[in-house]
N, C-alpha and C positions, 0 to 999 in steps of 0.2 A: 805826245807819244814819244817813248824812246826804248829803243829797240825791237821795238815790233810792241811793245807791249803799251796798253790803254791805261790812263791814270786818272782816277776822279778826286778834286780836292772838294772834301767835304768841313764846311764850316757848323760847327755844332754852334748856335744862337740863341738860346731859349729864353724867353721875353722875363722870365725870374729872378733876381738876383738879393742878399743880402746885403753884404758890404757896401757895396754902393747901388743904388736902387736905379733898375732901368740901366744896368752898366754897357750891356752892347750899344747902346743908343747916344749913352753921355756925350757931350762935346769932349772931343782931343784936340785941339789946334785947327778948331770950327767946324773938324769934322765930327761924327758917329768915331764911337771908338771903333766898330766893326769894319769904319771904310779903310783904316788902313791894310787888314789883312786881305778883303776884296781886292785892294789896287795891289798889293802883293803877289794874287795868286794871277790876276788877270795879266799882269809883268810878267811869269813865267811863262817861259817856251815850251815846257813840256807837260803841263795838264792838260789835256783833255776835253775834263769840264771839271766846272765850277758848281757847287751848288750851297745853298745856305739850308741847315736842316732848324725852320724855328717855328714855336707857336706863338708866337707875338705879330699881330697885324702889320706894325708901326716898324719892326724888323724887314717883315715881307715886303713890304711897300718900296719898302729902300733898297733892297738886294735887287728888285727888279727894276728899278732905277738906274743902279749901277749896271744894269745887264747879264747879270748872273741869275740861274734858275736857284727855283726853292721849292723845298719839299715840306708840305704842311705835317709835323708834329704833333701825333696824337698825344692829348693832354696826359695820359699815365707813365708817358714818355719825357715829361717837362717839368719831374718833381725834384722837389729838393733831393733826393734821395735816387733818383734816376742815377743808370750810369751810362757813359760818353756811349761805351760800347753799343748800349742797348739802341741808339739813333741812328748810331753805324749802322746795324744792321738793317736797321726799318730803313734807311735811306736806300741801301745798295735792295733791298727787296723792289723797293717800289720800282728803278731801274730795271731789276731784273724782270719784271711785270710788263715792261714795256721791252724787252728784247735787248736791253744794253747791258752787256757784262764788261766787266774792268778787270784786270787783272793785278792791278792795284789799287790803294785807295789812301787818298795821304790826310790825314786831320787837321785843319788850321784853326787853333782854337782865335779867337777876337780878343783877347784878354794879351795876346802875342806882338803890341804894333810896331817895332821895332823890326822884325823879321823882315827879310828882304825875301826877293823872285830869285837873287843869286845863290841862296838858303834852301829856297825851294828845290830847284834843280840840279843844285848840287847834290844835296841829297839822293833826289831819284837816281842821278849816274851815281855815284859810287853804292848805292843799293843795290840795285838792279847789274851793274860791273861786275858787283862782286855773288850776286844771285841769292842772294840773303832773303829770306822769308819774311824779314820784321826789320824794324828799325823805329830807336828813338832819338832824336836831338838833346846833346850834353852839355853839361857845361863843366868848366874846373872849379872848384872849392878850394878858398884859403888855407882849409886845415886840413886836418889828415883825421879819419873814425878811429885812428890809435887811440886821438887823444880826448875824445868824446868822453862824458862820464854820463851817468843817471844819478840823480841825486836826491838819497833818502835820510832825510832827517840833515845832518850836518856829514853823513857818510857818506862818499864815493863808490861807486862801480863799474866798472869797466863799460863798455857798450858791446868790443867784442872780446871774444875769448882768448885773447893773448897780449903779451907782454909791451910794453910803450918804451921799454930799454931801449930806444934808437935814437940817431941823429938825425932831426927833422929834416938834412938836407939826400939822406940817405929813404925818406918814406916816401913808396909809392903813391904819385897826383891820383885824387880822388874827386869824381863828377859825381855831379846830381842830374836829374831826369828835368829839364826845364819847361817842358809842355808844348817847343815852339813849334814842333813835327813830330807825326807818328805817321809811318810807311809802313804798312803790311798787305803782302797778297792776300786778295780776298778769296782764294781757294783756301780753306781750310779755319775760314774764321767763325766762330760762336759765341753765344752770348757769354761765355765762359772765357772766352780771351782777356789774358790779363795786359794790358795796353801798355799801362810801365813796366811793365816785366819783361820788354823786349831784349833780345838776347845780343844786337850788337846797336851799337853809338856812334852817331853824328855829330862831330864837334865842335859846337858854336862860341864863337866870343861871349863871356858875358854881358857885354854889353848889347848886343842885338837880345838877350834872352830877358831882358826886364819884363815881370810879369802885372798884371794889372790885377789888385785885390784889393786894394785900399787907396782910400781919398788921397793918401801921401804918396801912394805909386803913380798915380794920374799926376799930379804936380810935378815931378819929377820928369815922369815922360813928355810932358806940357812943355818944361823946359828945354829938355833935350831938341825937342822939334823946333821948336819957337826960334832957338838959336843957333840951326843947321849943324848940333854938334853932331848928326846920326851918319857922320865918316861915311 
């Protein structure tokens, strides 16, 4: 809790995956990829609760292992084509089914294992500091969307609508949406909530925001761990 207000981290885990098969589960550094952001959230001071929202047995099994609650995942809920949003909600329903309202609810995707508890909770205070409805975790980007193009045929096109006439050391730092947190009060949320479209930014190093999609992102993080370079 921080400032009076209740916060539930909910880990979306669904037993499904393409890219790497069975990805919440794969070994990272001998553990589940998913124990890292469990021992993550369980290191923050200011959640709440914990909970894993998944249809995967072999996920459940291990979330209650670690000690964090889970919320069984209706299968229409766990397709390819499902969105983050739509578990959100079924998850904070089932609480609300039992008498427990949050008035926050922070996203920790498993795909995030670099993410710290100091990531976490930093987050919540300057969210909740500054009274903000929403909130994504950023990151900075080498280039600048000036210099973006689309490319048809051997022809270029801009990406946005105006001129690249500048000096690169003159172009406004440009973030992407990294995935590693999403804070939003759950007064006002619907399945209609667009998640990255949050309207202000948390700004994480790149390096804590490595995302896990590809057999060559697991190596990489492999490494990372293996050789305490995770500062």
């Amino acid at each position: 809790m921080y400032q009076g207000k209740k916060i539930i981290g909910i880990i979306p885990a669904r037993a499904g995956s393409k890219g790497i098969l069975n990805k919440n589960m794969v070994l990272l550094n001998g553990q589940p990829l998913i124990y890292w952001t469990i021992k993550s959230a369980k290191e923050s001071e200011l959640l709440d609760e914990i909970v894993v929202s998944t249809d995967g047995a072999e996920i459940k099994a291990f979330s209650q292992e670690q000690g964090v609650s889970v919320v069984d995942r209706p299968p229409e809920l766990a397709l390819d084509t499902s969105k983050t949003i739509e578990c959100i909600m079924h998850t904070l329903s089932v609480y609300e089914q039992k008498g427990q309202h949050f008035d926050y609810m922070m996203i920790l995707q498993p795909t995030s294992p670099l993410r710290r508890a100091m990531h976490i909770d930093g987050m919540i205070q300057w969210q909740i500091d500054h009274n903000y409805n929403d909130g994504v975790s950023v990151s900075p980007i080498p280039y600048n969307p000036t210099l973006i193009r689309y490319k048809r045929g051997d022809s270029l096109a801009n990406v946005l609508n105006h001129t690249s006439t500048v000096r690169r050391q003159d172009m406004t730092q440009a973030y992407y949406v990294n995935g590693c947190l999403y804070l939003f009060k759950t007064d006002g949320l619907t399945l209609q909530t667009s998640l990255n479209d949050a309207r202000h930014g948390y700004e994480i190093d790149n390096y804590f925001a490595l995302d896990i999609n590809t057999p060559a992102d697991l190596q990489s993080c492999e490494i990372l761990l293996s050789t305490n370079q995770t500062k």
